[in-house]
Backbone as XML, in Angstrom:
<?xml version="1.0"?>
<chain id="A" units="angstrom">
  <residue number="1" name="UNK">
    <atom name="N" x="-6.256" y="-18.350" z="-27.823"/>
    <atom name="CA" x="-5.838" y="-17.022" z="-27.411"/>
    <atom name="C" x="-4.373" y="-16.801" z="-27.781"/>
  </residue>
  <residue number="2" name="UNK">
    <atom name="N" x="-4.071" y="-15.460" z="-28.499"/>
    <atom name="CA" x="-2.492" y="-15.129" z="-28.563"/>
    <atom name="C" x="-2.165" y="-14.538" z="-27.201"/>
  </residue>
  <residue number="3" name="UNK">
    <atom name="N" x="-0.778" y="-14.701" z="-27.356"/>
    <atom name="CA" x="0.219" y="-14.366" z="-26.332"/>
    <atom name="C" x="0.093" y="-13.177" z="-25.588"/>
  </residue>
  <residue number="4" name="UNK">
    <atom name="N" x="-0.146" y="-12.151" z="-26.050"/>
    <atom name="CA" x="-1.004" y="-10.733" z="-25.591"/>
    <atom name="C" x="-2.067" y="-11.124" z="-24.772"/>
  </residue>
  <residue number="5" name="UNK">
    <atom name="N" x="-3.070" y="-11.736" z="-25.306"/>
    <atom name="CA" x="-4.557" y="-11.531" z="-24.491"/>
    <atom name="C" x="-3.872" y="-12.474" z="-23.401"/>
  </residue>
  <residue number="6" name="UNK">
    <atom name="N" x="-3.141" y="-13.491" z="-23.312"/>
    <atom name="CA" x="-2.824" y="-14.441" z="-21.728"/>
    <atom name="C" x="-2.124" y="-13.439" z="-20.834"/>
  </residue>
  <residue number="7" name="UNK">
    <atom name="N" x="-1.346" y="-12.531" z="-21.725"/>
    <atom name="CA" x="-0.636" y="-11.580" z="-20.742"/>
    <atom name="C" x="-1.638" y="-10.493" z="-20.274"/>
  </residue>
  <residue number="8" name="UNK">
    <atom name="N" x="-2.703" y="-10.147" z="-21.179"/>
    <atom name="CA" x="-3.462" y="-9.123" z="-20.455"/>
    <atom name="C" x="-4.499" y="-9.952" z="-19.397"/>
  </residue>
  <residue number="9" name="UNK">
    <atom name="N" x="-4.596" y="-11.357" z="-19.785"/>
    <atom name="CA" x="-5.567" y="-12.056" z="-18.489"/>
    <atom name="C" x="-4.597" y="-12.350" z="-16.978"/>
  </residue>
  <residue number="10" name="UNK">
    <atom name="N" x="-3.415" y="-12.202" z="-17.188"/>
    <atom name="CA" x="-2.624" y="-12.615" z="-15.980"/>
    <atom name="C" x="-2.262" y="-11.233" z="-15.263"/>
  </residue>
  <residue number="11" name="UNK">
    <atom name="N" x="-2.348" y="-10.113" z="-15.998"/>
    <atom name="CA" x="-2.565" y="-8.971" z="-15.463"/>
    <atom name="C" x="-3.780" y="-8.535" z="-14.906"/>
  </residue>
  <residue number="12" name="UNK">
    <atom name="N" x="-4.979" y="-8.915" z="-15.354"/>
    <atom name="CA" x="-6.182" y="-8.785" z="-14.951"/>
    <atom name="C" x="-6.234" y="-9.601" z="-13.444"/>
  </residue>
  <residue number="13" name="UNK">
    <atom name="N" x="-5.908" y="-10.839" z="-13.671"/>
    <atom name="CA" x="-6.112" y="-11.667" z="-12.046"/>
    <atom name="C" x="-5.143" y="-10.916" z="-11.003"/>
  </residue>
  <residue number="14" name="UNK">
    <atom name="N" x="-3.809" y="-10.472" z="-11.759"/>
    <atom name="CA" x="-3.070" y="-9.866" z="-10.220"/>
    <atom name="C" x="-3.910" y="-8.349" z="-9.529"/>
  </residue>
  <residue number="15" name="UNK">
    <atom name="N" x="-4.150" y="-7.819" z="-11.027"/>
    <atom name="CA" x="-4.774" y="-6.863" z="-10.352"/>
    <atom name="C" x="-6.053" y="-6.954" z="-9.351"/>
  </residue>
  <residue number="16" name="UNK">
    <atom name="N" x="-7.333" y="-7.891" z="-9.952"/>
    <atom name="CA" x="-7.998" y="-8.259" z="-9.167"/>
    <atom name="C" x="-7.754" y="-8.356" z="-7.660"/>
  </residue>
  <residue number="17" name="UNK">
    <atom name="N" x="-6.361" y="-9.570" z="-7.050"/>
    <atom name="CA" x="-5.680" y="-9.369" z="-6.093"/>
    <atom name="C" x="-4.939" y="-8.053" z="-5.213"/>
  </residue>
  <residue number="18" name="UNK">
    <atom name="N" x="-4.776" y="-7.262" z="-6.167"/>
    <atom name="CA" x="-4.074" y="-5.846" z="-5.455"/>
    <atom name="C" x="-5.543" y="-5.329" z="-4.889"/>
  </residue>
  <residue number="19" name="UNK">
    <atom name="N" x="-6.129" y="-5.174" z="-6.066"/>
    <atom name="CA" x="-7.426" y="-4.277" z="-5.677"/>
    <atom name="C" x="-8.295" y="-4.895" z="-3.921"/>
  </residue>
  <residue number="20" name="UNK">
    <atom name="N" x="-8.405" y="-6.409" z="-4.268"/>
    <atom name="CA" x="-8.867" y="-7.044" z="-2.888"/>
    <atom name="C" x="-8.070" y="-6.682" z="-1.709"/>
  </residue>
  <residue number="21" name="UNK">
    <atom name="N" x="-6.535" y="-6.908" z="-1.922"/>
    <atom name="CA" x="-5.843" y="-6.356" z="-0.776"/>
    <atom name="C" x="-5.612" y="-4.884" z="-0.408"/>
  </residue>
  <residue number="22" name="UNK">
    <atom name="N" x="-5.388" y="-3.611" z="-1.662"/>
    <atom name="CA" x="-5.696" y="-2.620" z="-0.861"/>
    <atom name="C" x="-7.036" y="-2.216" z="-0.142"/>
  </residue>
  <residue number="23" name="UNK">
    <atom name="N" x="-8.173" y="-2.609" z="-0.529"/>
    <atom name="CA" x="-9.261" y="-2.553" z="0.353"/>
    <atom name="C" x="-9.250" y="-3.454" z="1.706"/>
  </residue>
  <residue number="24" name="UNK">
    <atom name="N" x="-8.606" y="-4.299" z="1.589"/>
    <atom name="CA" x="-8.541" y="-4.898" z="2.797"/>
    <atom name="C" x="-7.518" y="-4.040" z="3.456"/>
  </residue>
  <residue number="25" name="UNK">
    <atom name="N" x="-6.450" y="-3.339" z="2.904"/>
    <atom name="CA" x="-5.577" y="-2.432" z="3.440"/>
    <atom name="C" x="-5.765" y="-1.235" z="4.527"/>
  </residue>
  <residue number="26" name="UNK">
    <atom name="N" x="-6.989" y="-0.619" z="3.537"/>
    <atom name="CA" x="-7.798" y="0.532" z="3.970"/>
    <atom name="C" x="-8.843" y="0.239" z="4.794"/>
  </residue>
  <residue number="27" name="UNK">
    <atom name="N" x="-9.440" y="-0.906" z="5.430"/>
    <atom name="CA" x="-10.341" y="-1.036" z="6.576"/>
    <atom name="C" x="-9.399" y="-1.473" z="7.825"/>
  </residue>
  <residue number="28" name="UNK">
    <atom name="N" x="-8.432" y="-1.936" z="7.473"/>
    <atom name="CA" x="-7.377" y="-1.757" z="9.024"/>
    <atom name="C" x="-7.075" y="-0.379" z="8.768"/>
  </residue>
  <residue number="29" name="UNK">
    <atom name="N" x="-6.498" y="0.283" z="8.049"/>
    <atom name="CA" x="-5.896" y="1.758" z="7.767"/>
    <atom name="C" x="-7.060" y="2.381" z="9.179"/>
  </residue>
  <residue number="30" name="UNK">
    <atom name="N" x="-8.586" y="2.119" z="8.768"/>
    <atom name="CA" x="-9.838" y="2.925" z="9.190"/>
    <atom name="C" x="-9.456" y="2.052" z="10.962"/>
  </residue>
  <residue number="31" name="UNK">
    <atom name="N" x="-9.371" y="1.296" z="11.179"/>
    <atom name="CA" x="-9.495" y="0.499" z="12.484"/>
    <atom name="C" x="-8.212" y="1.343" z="13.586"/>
  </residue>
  <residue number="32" name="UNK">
    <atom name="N" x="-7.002" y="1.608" z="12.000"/>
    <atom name="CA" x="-5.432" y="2.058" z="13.351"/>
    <atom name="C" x="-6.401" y="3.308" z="13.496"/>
  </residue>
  <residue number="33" name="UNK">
    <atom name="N" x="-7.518" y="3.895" z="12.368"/>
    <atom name="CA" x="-7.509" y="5.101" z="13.194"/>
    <atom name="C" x="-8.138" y="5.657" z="13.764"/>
  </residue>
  <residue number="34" name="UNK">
    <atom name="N" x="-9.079" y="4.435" z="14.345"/>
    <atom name="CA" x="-10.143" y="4.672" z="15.898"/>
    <atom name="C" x="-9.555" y="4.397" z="17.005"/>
  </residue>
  <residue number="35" name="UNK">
    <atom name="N" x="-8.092" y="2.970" z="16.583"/>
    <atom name="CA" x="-7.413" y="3.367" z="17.817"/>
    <atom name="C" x="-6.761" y="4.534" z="18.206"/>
  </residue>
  <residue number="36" name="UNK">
    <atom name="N" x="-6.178" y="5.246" z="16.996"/>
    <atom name="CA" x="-5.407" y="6.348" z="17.623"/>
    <atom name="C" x="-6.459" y="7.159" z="17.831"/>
  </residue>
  <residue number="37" name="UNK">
    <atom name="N" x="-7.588" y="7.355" z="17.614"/>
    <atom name="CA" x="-8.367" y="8.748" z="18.133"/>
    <atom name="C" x="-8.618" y="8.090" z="19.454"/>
  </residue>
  <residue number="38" name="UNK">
    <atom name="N" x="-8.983" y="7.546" z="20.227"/>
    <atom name="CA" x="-9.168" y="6.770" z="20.997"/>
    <atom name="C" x="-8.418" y="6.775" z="22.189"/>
  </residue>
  <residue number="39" name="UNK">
    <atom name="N" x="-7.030" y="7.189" z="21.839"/>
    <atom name="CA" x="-6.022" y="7.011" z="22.566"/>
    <atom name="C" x="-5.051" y="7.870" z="22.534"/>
  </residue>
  <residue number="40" name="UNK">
    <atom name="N" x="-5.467" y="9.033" z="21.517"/>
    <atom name="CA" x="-4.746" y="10.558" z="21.549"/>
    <atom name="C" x="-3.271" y="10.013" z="20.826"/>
  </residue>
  <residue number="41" name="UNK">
    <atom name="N" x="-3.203" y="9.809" z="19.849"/>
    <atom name="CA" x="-2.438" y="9.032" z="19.252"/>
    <atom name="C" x="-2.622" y="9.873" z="17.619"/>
  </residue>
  <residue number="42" name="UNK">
    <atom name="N" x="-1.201" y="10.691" z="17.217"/>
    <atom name="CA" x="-1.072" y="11.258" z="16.313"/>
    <atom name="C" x="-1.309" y="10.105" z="14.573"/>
  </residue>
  <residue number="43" name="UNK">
    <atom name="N" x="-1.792" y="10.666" z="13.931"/>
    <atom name="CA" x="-2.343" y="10.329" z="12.539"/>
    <atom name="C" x="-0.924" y="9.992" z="12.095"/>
  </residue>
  <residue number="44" name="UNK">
    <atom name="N" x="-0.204" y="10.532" z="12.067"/>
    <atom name="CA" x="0.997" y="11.027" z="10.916"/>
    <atom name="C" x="2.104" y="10.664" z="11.997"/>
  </residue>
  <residue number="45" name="UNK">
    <atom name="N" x="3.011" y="9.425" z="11.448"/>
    <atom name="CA" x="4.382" y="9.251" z="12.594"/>
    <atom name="C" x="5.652" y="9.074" z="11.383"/>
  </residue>
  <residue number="46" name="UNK">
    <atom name="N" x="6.024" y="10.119" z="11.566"/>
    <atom name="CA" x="7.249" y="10.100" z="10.529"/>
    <atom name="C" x="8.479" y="8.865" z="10.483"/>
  </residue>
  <residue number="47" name="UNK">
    <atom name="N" x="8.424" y="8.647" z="11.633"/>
    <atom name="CA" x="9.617" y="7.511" z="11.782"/>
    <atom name="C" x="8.874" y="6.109" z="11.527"/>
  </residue>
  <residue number="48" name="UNK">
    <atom name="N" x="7.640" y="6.109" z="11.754"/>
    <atom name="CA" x="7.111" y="4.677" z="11.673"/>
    <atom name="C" x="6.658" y="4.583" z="9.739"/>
  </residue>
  <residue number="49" name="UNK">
    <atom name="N" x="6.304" y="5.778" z="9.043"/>
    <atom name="CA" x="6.390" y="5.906" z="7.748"/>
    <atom name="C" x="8.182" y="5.640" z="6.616"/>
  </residue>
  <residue number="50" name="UNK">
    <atom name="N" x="8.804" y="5.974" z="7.134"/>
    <atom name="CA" x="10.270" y="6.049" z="6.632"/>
    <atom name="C" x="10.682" y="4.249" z="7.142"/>
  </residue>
  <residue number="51" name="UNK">
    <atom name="N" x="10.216" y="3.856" z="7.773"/>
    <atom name="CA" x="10.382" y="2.006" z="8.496"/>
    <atom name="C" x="9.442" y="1.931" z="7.116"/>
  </residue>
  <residue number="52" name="UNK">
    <atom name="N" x="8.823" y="1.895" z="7.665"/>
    <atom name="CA" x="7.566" y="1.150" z="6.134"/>
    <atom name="C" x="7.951" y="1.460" z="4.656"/>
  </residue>
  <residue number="53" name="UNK">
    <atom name="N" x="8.490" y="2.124" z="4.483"/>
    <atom name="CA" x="9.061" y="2.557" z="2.977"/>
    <atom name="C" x="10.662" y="1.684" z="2.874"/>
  </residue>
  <residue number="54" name="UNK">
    <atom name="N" x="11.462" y="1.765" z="3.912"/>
    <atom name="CA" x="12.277" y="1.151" z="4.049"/>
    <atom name="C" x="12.006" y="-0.411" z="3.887"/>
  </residue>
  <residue number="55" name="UNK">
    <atom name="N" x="11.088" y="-1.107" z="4.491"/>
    <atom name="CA" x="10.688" y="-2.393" z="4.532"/>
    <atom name="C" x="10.533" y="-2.726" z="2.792"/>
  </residue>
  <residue number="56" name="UNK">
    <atom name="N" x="9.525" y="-2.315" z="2.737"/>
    <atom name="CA" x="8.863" y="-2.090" z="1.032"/>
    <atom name="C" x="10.173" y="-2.367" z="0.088"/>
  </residue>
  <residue number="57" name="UNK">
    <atom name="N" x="11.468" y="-1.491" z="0.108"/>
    <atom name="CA" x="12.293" y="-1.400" z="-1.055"/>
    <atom name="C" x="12.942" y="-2.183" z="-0.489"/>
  </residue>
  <residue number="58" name="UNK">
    <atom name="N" x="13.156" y="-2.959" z="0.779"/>
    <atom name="CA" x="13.439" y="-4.164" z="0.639"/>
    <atom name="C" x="13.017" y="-5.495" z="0.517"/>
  </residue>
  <residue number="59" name="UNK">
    <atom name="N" x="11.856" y="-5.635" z="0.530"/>
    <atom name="CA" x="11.608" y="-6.569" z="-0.294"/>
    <atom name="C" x="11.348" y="-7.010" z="-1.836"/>
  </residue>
  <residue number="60" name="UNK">
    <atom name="N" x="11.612" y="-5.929" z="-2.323"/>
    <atom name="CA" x="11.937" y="-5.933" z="-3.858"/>
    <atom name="C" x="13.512" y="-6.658" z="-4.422"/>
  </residue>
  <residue number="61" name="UNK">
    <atom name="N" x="12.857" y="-7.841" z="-5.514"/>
    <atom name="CA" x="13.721" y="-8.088" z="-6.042"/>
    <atom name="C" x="14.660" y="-7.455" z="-6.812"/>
  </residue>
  <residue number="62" name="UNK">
    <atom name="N" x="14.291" y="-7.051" z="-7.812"/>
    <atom name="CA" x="14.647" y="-5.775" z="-8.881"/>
    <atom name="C" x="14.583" y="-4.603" z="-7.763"/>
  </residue>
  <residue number="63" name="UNK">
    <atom name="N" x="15.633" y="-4.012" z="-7.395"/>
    <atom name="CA" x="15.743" y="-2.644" z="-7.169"/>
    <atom name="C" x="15.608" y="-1.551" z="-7.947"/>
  </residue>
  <residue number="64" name="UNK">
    <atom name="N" x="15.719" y="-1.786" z="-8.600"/>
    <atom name="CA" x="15.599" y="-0.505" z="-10.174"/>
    <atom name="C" x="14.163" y="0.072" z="-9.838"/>
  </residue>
  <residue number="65" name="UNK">
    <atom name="N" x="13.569" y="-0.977" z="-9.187"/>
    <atom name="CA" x="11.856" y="-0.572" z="-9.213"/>
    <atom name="C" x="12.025" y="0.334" z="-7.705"/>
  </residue>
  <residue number="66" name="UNK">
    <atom name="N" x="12.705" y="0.730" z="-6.975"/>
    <atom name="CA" x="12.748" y="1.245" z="-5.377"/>
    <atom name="C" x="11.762" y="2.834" z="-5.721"/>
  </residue>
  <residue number="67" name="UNK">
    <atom name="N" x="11.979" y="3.605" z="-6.795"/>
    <atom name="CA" x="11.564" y="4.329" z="-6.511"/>
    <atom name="C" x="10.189" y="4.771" z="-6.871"/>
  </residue>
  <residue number="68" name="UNK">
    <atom name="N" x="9.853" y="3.676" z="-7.930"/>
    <atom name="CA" x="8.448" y="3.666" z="-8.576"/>
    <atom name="C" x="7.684" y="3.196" z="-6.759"/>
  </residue>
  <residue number="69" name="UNK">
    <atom name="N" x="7.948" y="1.780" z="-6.500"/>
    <atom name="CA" x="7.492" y="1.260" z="-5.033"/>
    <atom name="C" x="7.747" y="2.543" z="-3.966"/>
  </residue>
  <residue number="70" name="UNK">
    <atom name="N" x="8.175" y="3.305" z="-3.549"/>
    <atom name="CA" x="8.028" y="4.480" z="-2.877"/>
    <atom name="C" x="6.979" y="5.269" z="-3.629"/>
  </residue>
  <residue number="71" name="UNK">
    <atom name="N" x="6.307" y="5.444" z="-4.341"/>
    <atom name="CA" x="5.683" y="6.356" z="-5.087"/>
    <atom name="C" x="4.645" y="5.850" z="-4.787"/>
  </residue>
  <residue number="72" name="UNK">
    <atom name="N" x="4.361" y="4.255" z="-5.116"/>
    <atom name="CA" x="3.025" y="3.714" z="-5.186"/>
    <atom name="C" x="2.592" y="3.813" z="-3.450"/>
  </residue>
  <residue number="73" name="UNK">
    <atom name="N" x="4.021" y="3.890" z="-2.654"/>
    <atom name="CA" x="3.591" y="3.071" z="-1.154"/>
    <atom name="C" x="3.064" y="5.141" z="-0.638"/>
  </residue>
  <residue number="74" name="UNK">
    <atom name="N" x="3.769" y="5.891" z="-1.427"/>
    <atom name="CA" x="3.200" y="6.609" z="-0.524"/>
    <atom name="C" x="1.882" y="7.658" z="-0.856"/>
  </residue>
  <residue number="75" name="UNK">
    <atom name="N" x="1.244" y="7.001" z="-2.063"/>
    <atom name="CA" x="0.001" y="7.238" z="-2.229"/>
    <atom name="C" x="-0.572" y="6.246" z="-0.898"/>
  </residue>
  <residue number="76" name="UNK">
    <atom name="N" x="-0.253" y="5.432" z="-1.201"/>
    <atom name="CA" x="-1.276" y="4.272" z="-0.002"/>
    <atom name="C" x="-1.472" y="4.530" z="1.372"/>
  </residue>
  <residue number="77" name="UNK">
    <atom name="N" x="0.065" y="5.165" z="1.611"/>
    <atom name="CA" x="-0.110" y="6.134" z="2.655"/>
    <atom name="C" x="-0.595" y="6.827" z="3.213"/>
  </residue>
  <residue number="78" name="UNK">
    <atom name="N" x="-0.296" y="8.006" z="2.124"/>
    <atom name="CA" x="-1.494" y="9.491" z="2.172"/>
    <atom name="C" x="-2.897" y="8.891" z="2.104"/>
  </residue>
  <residue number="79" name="UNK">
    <atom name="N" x="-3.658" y="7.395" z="1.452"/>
    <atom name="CA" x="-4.822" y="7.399" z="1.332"/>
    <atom name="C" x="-5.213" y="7.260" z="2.800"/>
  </residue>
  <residue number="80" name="UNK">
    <atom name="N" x="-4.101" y="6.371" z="3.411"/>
    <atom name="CA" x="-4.445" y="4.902" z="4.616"/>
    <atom name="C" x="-4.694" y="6.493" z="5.817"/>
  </residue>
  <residue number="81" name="UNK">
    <atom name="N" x="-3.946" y="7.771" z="5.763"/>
    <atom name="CA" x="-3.844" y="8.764" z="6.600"/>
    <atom name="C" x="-5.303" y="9.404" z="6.763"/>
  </residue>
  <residue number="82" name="UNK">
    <atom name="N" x="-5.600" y="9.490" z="5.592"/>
    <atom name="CA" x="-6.948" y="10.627" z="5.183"/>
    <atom name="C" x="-7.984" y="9.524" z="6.002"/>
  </residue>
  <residue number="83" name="UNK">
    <atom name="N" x="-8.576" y="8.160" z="5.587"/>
    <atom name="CA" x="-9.219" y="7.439" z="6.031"/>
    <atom name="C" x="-9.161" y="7.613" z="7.728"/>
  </residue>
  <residue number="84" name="UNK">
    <atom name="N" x="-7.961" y="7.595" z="8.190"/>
    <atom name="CA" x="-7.303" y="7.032" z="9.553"/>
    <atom name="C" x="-8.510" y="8.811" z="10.151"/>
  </residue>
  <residue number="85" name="UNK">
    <atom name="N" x="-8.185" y="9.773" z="9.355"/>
    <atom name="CA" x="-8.757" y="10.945" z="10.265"/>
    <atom name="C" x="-10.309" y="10.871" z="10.474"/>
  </residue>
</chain>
């Protein structure tokens, strides 16, 4: 194999991994949001979203990437919200 196809197979396994963990993402996403119906507990918490985005761009090595990682986190968001209703 050339150098390309190892890089497109080591991209293939991480993705594999993202894909397993956002689905594992989105069945707790579905779980916070029987507790909050459950418990009269708003979908959407602005301060606990702006913590989580905050967390996110800090754990990035490369900062340069902060705003692509806000982009990706807050699709995941909006998905983890829609599910949660």
């Amino acid at each position: 194999m050339n150098k390309l196809q190892n890089l497109r197979n080591e991209i293939d396994n991480i993705d594999k991994d993202i894909v397993k963990l956002i689905e594992k993402r989105m069945k707790i996403s579905y779980e916070i949001g029987q507790y909050k119906k459950e418990n009269n507990i708003p979908i959407f918490d602005e301060k606990r979203e702006k913590e989580v985005l905050d967390r996110k761009k800090e754990l990035l090595e490369n900062k340069d990437l902060s705003s692509m990682i806000i982009d990706i986190y807050n699709i995941i968001m909006n998905k983890s919200k829609d599910i949660q209703k």
